[in-house]
PDB file of N, H, CA, C and O in Angstrom:
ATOM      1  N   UNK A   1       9.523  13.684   9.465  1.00  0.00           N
ATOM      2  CA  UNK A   1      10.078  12.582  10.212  1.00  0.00           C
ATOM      3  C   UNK A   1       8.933  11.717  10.719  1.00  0.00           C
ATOM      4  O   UNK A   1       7.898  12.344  10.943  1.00  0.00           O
ATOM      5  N   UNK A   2       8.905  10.458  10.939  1.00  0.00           N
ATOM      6  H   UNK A   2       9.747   9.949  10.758  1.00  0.00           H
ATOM      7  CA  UNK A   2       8.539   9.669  10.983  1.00  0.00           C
ATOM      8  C   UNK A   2       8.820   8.715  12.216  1.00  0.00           C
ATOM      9  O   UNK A   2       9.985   8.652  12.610  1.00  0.00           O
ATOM     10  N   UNK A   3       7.833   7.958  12.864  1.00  0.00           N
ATOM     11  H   UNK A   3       6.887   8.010  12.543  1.00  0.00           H
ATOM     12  CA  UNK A   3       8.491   7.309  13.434  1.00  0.00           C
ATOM     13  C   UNK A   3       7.382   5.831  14.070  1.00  0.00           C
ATOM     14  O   UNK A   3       6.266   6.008  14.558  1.00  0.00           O
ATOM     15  N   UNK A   4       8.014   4.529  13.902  1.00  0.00           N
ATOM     16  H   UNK A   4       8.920   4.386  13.504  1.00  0.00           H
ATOM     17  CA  UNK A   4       7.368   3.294  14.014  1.00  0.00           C
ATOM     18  C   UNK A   4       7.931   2.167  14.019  1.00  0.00           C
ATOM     19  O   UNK A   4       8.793   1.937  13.171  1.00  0.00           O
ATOM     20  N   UNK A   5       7.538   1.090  15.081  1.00  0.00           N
ATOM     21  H   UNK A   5       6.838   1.277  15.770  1.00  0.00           H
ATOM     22  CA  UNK A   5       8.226  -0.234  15.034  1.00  0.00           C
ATOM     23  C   UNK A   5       8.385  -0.661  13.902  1.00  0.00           C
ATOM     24  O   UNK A   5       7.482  -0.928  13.109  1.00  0.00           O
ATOM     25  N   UNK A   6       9.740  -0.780  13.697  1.00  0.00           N
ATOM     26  H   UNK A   6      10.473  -0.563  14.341  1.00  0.00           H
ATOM     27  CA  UNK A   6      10.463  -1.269  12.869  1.00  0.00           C
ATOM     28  C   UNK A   6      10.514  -3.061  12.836  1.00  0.00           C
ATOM     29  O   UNK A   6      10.508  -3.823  11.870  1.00  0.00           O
ATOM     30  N   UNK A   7      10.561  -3.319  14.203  1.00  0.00           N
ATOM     31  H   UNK A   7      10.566  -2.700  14.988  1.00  0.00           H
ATOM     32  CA  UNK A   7      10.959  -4.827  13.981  1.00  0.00           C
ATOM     33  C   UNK A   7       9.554  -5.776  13.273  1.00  0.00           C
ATOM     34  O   UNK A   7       9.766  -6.758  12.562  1.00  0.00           O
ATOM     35  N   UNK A   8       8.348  -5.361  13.560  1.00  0.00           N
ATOM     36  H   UNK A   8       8.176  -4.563  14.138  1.00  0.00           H
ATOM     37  CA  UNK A   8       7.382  -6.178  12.486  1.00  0.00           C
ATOM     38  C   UNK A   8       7.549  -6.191  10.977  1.00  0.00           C
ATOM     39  O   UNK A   8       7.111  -6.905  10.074  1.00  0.00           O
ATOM     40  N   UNK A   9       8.489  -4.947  11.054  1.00  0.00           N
ATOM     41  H   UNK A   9       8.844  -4.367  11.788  1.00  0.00           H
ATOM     42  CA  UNK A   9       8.728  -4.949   9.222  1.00  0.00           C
ATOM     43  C   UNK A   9       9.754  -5.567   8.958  1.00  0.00           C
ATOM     44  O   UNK A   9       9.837  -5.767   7.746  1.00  0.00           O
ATOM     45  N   UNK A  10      10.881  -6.111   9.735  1.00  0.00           N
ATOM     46  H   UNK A  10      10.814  -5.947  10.719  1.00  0.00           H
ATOM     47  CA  UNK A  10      11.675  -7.007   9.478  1.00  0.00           C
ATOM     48  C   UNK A  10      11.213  -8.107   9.316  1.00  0.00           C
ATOM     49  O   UNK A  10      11.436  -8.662   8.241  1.00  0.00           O
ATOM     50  N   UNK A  11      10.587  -8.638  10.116  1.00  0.00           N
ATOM     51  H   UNK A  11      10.406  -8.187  10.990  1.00  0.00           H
ATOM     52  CA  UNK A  11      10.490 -10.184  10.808  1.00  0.00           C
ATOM     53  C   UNK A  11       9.399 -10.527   9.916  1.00  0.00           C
ATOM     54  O   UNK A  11       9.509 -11.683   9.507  1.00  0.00           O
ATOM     55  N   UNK A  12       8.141  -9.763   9.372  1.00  0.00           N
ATOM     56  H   UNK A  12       8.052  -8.824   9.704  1.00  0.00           H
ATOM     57  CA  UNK A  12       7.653  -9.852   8.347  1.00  0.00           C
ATOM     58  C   UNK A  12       7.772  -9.923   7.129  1.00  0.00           C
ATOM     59  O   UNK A  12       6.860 -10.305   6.396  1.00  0.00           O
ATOM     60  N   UNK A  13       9.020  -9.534   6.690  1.00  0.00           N
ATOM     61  H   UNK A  13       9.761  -9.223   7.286  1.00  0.00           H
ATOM     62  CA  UNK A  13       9.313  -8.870   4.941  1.00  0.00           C
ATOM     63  C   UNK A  13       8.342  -7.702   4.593  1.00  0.00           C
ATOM     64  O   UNK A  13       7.965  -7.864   3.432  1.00  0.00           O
ATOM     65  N   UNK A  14       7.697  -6.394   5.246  1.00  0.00           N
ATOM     66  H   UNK A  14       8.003  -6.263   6.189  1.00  0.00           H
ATOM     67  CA  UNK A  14       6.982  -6.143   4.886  1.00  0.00           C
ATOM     68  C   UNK A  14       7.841  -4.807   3.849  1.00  0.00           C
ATOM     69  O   UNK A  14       8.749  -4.116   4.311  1.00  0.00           O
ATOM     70  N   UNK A  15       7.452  -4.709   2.799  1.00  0.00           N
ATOM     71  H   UNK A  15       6.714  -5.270   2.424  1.00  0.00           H
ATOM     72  CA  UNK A  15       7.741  -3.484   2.151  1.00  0.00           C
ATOM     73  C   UNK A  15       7.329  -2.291   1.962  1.00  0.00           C
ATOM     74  O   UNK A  15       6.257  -2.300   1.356  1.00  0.00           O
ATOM     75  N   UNK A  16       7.780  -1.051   2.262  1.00  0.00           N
ATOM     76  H   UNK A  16       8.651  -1.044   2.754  1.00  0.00           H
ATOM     77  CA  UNK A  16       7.209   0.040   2.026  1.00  0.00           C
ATOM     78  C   UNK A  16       7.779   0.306   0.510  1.00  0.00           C
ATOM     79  O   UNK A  16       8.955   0.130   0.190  1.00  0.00           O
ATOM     80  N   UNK A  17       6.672   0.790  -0.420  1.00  0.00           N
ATOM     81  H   UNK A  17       5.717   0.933  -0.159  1.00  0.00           H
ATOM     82  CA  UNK A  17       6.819   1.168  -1.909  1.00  0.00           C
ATOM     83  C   UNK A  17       6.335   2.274  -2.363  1.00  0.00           C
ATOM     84  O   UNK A  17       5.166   2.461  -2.027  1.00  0.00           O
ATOM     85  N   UNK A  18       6.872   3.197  -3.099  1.00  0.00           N
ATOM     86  H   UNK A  18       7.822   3.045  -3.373  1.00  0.00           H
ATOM     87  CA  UNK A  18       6.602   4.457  -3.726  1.00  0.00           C
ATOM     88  C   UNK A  18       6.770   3.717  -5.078  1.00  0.00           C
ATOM     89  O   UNK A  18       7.299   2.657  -5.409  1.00  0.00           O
ATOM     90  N   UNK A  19       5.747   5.236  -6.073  1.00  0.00           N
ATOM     91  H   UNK A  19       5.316   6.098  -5.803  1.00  0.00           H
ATOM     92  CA  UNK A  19       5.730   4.533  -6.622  1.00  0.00           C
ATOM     93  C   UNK A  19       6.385   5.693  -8.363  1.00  0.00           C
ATOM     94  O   UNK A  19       5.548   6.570  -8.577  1.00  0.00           O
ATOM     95  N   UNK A  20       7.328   5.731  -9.182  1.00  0.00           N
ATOM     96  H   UNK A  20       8.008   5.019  -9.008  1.00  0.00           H
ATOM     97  CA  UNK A  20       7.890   6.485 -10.031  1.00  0.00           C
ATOM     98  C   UNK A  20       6.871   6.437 -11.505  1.00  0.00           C
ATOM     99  O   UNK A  20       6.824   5.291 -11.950  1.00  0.00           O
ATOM    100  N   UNK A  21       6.360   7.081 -12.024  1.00  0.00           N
ATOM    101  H   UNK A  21       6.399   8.013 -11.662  1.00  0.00           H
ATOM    102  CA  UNK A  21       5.415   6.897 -12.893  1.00  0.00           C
ATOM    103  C   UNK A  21       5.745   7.578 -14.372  1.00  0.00           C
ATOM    104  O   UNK A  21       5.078   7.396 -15.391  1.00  0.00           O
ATOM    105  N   UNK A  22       6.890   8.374 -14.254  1.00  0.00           N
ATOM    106  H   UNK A  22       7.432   8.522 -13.427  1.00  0.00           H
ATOM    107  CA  UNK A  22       7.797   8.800 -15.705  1.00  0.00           C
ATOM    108  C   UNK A  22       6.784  10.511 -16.185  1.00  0.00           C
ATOM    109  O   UNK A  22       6.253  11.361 -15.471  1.00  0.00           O
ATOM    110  N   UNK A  23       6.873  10.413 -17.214  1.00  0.00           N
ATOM    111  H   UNK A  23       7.305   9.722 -17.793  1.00  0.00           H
ATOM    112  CA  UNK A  23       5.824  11.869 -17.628  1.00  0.00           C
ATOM    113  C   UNK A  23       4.308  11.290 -17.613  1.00  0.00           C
ATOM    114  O   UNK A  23       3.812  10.167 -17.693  1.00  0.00           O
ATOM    115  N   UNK A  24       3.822  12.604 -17.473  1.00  0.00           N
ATOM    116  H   UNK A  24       4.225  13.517 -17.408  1.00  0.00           H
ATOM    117  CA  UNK A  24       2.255  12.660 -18.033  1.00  0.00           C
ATOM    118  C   UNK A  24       1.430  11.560 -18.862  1.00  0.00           C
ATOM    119  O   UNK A  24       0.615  10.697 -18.538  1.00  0.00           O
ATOM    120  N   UNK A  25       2.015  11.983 -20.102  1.00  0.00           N
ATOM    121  H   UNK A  25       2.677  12.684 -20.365  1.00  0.00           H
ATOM    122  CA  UNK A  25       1.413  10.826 -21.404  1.00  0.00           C
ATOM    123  C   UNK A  25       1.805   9.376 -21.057  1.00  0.00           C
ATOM    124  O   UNK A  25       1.114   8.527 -21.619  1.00  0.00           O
ATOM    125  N   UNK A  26       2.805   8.914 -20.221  1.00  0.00           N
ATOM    126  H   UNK A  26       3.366   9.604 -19.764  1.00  0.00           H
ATOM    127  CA  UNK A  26       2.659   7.700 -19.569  1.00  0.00           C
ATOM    128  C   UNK A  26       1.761   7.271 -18.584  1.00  0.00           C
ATOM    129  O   UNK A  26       1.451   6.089 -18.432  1.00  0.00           O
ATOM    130  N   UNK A  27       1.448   7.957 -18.088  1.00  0.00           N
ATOM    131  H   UNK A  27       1.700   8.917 -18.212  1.00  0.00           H
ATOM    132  CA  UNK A  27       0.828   8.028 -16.693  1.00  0.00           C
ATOM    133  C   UNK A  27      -0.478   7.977 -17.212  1.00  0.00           C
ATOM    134  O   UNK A  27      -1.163   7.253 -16.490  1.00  0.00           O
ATOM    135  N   UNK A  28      -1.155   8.468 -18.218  1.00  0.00           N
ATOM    136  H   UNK A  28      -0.599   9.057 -18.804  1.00  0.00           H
ATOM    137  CA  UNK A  28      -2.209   8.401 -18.826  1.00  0.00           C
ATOM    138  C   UNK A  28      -2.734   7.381 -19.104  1.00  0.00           C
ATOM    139  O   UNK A  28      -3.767   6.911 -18.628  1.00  0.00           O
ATOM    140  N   UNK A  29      -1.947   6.896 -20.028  1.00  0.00           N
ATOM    141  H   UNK A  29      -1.108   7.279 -20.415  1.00  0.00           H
ATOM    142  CA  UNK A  29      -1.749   5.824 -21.091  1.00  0.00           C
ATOM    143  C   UNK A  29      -1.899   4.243 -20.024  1.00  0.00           C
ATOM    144  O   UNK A  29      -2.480   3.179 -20.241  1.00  0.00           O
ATOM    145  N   UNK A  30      -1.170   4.683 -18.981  1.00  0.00           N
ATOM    146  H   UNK A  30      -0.698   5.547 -18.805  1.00  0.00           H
ATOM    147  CA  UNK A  30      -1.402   3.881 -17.579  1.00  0.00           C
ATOM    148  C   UNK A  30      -2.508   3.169 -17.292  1.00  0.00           C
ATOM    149  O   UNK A  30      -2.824   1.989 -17.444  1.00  0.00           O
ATOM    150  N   UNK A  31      -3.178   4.384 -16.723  1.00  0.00           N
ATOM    151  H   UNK A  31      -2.922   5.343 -16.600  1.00  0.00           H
ATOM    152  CA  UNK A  31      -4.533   4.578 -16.078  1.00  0.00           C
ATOM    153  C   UNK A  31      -5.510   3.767 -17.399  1.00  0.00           C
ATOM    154  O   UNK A  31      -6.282   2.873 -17.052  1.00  0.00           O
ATOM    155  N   UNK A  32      -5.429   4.066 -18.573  1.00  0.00           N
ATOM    156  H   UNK A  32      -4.802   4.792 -18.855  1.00  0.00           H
ATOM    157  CA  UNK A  32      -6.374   3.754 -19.639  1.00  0.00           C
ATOM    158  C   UNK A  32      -6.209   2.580 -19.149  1.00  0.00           C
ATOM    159  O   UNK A  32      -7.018   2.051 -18.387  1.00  0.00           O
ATOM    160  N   UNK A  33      -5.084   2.032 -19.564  1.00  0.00           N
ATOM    161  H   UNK A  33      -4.427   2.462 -20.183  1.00  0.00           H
ATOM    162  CA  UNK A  33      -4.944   0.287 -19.682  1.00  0.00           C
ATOM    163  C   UNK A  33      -5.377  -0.473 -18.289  1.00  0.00           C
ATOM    164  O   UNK A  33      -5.971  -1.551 -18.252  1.00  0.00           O
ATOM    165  N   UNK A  34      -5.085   0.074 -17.482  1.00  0.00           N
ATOM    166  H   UNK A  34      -4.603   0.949 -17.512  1.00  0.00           H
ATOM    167  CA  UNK A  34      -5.947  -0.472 -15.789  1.00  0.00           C
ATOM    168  C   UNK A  34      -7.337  -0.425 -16.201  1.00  0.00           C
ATOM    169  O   UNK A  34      -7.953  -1.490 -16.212  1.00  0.00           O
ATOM    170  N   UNK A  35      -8.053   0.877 -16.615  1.00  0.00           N
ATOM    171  H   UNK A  35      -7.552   1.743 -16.606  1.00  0.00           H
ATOM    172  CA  UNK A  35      -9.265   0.845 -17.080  1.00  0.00           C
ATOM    173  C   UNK A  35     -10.068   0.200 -17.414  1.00  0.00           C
ATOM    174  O   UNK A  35     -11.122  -0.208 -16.927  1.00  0.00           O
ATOM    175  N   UNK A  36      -9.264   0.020 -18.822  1.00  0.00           N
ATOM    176  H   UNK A  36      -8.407   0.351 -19.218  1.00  0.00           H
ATOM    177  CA  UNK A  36      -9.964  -1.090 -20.286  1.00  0.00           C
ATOM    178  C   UNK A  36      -9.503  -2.590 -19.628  1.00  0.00           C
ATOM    179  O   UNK A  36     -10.151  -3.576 -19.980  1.00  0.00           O
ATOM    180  N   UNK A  37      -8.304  -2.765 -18.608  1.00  0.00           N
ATOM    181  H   UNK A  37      -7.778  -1.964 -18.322  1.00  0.00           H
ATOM    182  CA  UNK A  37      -8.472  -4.019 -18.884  1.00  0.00           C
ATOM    183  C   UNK A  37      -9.067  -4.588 -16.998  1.00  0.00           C
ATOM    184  O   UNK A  37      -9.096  -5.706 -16.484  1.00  0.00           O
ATOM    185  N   UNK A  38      -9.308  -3.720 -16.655  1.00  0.00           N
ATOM    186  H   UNK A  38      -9.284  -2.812 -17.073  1.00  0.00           H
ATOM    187  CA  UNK A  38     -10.532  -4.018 -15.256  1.00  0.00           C
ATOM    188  C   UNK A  38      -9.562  -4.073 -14.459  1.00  0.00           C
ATOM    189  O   UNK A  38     -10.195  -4.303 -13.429  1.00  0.00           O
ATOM    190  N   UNK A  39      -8.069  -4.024 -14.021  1.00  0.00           N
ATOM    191  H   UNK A  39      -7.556  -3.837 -14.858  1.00  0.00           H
ATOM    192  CA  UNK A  39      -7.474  -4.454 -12.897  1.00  0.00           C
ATOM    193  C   UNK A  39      -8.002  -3.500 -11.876  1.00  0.00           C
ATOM    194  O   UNK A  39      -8.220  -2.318 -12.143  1.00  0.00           O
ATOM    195  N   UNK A  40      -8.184  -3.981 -10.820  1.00  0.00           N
ATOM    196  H   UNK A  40      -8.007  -4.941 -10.603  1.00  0.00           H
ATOM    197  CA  UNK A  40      -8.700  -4.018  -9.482  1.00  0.00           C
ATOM    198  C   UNK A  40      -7.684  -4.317  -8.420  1.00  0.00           C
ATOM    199  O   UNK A  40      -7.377  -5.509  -8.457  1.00  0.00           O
ATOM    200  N   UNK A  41      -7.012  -3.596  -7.419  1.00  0.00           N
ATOM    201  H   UNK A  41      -7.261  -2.628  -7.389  1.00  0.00           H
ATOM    202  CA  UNK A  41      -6.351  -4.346  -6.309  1.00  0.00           C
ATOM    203  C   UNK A  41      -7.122  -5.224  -5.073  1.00  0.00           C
ATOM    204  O   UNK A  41      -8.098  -4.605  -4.650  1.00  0.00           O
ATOM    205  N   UNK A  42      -6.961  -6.163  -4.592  1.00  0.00           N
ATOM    206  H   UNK A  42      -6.168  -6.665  -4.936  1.00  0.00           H
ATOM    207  CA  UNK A  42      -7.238  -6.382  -3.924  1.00  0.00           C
ATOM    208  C   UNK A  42      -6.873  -5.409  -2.104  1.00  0.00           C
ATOM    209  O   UNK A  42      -5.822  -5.370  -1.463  1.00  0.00           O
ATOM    210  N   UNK A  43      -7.903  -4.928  -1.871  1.00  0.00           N
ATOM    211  H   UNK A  43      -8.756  -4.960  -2.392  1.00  0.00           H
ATOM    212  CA  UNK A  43      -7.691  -4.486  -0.906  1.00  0.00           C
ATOM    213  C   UNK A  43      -7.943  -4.626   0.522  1.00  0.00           C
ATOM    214  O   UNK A  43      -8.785  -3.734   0.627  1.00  0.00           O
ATOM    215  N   UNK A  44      -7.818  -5.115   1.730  1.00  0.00           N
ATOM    216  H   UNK A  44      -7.134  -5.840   1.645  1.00  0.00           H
ATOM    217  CA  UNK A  44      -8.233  -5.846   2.484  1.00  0.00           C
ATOM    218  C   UNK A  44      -9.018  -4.101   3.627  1.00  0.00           C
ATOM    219  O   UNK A  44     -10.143  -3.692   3.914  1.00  0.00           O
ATOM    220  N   UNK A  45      -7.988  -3.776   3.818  1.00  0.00           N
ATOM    221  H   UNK A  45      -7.074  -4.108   3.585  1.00  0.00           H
ATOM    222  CA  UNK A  45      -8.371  -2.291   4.581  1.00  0.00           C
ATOM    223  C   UNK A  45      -7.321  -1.042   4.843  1.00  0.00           C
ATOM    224  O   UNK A  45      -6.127  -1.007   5.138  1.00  0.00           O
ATOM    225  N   UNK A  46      -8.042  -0.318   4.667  1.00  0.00           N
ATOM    226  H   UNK A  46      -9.013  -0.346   4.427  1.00  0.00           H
ATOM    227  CA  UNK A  46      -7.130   0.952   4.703  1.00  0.00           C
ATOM    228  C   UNK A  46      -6.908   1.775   6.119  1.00  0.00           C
ATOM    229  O   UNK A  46      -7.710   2.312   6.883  1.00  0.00           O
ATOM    230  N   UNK A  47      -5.807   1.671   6.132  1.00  0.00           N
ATOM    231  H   UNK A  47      -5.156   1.234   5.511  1.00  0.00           H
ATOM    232  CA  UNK A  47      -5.477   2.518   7.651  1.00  0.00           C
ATOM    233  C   UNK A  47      -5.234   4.345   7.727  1.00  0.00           C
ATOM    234  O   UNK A  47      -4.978   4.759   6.596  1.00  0.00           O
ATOM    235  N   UNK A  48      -5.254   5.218   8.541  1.00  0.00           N
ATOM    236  H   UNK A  48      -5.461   4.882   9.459  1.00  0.00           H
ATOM    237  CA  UNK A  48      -4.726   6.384   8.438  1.00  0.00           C
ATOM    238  C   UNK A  48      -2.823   6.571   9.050  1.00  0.00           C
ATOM    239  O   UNK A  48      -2.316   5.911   9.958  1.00  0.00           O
ATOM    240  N   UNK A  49      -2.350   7.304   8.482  1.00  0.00           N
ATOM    241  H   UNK A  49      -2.761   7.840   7.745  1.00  0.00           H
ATOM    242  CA  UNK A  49      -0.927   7.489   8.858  1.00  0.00           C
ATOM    243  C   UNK A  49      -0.778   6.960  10.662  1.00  0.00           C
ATOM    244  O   UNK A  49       0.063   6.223  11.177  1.00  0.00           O
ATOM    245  N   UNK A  50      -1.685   7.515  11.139  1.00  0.00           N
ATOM    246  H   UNK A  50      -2.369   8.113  10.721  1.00  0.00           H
ATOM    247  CA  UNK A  50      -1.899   7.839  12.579  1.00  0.00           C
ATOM    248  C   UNK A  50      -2.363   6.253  12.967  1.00  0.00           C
ATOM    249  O   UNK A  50      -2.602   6.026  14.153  1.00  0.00           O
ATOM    250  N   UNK A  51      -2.500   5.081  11.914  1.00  0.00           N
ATOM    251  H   UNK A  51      -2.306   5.266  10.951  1.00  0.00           H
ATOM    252  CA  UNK A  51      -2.979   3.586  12.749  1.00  0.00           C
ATOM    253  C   UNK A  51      -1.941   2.690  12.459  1.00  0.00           C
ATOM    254  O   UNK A  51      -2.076   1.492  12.708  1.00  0.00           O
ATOM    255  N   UNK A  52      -0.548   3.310  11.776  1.00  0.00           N
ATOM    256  H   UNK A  52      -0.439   4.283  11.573  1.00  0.00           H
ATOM    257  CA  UNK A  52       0.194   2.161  11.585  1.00  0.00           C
ATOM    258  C   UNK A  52       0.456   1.026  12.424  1.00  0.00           C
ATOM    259  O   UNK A  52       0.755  -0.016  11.840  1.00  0.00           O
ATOM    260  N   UNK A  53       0.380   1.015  14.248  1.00  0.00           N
ATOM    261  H   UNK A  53       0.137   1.861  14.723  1.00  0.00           H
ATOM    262  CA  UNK A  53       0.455   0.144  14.839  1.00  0.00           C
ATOM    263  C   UNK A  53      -0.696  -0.625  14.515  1.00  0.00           C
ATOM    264  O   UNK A  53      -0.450  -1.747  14.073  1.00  0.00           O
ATOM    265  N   UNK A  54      -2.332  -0.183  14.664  1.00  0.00           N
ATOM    266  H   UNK A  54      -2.531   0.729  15.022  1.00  0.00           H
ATOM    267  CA  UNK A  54      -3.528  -1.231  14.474  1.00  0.00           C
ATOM    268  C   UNK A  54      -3.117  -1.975  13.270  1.00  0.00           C
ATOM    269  O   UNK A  54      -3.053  -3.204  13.275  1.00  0.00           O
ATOM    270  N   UNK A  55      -2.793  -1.143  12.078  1.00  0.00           N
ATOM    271  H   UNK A  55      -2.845  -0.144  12.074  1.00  0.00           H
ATOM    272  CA  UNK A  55      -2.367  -1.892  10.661  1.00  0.00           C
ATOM    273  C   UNK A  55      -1.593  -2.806  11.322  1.00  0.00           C
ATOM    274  O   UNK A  55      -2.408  -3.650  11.695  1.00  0.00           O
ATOM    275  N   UNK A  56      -0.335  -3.196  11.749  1.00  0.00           N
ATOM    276  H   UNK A  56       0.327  -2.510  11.447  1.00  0.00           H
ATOM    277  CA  UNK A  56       0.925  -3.715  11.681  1.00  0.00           C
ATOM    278  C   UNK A  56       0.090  -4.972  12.760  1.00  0.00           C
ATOM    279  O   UNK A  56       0.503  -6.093  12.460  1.00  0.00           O
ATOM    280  N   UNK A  57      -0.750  -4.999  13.678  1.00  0.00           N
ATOM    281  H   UNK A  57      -1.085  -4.089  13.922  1.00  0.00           H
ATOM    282  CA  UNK A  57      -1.340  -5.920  13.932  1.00  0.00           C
ATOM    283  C   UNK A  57      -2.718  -6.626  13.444  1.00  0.00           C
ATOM    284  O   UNK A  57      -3.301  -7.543  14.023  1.00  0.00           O
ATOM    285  N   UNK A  58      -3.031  -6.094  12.456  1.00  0.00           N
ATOM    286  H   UNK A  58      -2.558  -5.349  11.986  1.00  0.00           H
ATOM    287  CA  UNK A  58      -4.077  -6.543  11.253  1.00  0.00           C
ATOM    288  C   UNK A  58      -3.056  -7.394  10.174  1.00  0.00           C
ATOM    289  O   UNK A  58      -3.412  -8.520   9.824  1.00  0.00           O
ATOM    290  N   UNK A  59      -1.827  -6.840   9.681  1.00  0.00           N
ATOM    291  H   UNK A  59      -1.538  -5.926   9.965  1.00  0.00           H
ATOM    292  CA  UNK A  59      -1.293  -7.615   9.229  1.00  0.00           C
ATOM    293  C   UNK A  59      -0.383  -8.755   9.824  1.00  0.00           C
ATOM    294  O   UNK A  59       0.254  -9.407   8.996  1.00  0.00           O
ATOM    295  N   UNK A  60      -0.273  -9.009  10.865  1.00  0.00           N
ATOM    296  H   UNK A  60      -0.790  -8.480  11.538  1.00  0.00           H
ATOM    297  CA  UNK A  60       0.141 -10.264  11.501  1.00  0.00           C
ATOM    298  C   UNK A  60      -1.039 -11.418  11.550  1.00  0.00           C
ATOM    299  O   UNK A  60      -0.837 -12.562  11.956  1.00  0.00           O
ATOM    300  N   UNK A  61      -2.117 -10.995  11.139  1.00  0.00           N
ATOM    301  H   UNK A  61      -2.280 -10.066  10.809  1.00  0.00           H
ATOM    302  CA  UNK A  61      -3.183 -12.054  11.661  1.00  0.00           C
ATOM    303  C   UNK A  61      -3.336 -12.347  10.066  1.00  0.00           C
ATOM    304  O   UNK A  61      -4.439 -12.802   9.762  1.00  0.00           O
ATOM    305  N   UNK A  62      -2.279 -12.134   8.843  1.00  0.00           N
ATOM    306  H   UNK A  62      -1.383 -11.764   9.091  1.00  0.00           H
ATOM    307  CA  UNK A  62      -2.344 -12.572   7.371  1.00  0.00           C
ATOM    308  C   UNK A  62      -3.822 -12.674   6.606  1.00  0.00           C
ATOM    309  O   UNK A  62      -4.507 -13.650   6.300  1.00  0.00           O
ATOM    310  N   UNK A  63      -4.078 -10.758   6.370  1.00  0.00           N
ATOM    311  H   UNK A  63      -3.521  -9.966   6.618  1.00  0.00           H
ATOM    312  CA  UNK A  63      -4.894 -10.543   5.618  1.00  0.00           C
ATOM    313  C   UNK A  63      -5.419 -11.407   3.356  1.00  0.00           C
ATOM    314  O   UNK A  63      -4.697 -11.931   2.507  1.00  0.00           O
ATOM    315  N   UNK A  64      -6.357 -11.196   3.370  1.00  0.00           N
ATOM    316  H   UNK A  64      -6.943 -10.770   4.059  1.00  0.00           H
ATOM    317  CA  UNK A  64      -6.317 -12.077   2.341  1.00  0.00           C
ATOM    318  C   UNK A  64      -5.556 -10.716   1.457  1.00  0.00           C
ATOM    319  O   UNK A  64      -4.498 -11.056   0.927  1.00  0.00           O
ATOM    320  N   UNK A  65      -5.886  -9.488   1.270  1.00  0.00           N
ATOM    321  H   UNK A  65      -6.746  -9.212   1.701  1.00  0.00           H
ATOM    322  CA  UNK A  65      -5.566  -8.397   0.646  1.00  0.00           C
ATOM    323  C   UNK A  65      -4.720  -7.658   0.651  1.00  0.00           C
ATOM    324  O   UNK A  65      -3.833  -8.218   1.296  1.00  0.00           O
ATOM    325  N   UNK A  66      -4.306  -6.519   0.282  1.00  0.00           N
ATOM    326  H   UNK A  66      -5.026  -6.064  -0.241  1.00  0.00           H
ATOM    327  CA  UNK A  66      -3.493  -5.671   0.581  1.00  0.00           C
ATOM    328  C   UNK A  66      -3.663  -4.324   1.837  1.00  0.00           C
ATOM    329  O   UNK A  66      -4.567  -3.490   1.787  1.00  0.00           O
ATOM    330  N   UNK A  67      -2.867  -4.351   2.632  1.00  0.00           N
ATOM    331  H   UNK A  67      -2.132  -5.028   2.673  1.00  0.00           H
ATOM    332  CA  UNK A  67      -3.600  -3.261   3.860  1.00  0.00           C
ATOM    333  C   UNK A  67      -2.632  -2.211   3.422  1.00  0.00           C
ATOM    334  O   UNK A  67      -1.468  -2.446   3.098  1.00  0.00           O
ATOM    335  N   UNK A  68      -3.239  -0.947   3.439  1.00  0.00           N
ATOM    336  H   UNK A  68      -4.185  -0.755   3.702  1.00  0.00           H
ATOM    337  CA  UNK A  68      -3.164   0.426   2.882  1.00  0.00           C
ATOM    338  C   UNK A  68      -2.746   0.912   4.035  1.00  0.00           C
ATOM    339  O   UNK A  68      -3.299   0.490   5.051  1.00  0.00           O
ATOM    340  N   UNK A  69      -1.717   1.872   4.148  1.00  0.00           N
ATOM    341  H   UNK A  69      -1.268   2.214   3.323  1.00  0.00           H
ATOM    342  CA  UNK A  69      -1.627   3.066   5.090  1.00  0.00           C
ATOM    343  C   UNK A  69      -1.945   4.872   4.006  1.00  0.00           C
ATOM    344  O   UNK A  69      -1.121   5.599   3.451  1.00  0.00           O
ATOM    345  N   UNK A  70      -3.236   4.973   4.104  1.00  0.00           N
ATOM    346  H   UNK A  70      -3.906   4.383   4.555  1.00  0.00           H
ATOM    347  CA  UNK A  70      -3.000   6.237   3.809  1.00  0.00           C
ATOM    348  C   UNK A  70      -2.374   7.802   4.591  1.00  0.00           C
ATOM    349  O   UNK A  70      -2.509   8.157   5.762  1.00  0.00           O
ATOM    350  N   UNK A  71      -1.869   8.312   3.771  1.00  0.00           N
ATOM    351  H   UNK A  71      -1.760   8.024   2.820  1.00  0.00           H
ATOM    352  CA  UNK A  71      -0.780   9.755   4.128  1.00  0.00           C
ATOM    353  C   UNK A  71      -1.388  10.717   3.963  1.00  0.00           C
ATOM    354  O   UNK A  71      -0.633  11.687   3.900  1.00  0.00           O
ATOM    355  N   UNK A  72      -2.643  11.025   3.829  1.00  0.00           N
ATOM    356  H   UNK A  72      -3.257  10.237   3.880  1.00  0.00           H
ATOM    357  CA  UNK A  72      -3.083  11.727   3.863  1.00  0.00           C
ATOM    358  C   UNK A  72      -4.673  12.196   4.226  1.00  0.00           C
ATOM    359  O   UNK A  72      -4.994  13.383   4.172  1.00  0.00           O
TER     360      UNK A  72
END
């Protein structure tokens, strides 16, 4: 269980996304093609589970990147 202001994720559009990746040999085949063809995310900064509020006010001030909550 979980628990965090909700209303910045409204009023923002912000989305939380998982992500379904099918079998193995897809998932592979994946990774190659990110590889060979250089994609890179843009990432602005990564938070811990435990900073979702600092995140949620890093992203109100409209990062150029993507801000990460890592889970682990």
């Amino acid at each position: 269980e979980i628990s965090f202001p909700i209303v910045p994720f409204m009023r923002n559009r912000i989305v939380v996304q998982g992500i379904s990746i099918g079998h193995r040999r897809a998932f592979e085949r994946m990774n190659q093609a990110i590889e060979a063809l250089g994609i890179r995310p843009v990432i602005d900064k990564v938070y811990g589970f435990d900073e979702v509020p600092q995140a949620l006010q890093h992203l109100e001030k409209g990062p150029f990147g993507k801000i990460v909550i890592a889970t682990s």
